[in-house]
N, C-alpha and C positions, 0 to 999 in steps of 0.2 A: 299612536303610541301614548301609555300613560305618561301623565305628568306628575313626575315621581318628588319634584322639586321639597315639597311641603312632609314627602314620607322614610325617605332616606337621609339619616342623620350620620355626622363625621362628629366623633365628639375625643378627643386623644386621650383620654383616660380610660373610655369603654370600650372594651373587646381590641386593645390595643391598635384604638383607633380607626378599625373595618368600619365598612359602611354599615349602619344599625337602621331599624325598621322603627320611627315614631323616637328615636332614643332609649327604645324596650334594647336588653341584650340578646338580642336577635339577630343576626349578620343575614346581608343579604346573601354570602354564600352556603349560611345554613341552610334558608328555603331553596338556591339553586340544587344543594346536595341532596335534598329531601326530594325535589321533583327527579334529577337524576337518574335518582335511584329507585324511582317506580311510583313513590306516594303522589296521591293526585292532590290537589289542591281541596277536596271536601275532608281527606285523612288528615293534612295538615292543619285545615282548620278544626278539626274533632282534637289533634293532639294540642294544640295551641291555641286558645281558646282567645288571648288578647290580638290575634293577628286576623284579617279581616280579606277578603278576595282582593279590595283594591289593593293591599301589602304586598300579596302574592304577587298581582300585575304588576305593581310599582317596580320591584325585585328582575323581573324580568323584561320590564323596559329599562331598567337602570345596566343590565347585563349588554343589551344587545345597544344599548346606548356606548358601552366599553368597547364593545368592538365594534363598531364602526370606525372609531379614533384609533382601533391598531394598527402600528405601522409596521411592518415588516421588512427588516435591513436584509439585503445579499449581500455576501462578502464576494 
């Protein structure tokens, strides 16, 4: 798994404080939406020219890093 530590920034002024890629206004749910929805990771980098392969990984070990930690209440 990347080590997203150094790439995913929290900053509460930008993007209402979501996690941001480098502190570009980039949210890491933007590139999860953009993989999602079909774009590969060579189309994101063509459309986003400051975001880099390790962003992408980062993004998606920062994802699967969330859920691992979720917990799931039954009532």
């Amino acid at each position: 798994m990347t080590d997203y530590s150094h790439l995913i920034t929290l900053e509460p002024g930008k993007r209402s404080g979501k996690p941001c890629i480098r502190g570009l206004r980039i949210t890491v749910y933007d590139v999860l939406s953009y993989l999602a929805s079909g774009m590969t990771i060579d189309e994101i980098l063509n459309d986003f020219p400051s975001l880099t392969r390790e962003d992408i990984l980062a993004c998606l070990s920062y994802a699967a890093d969330r859920e691992r930690h979720t917990v799931i209440v039954r009532s």
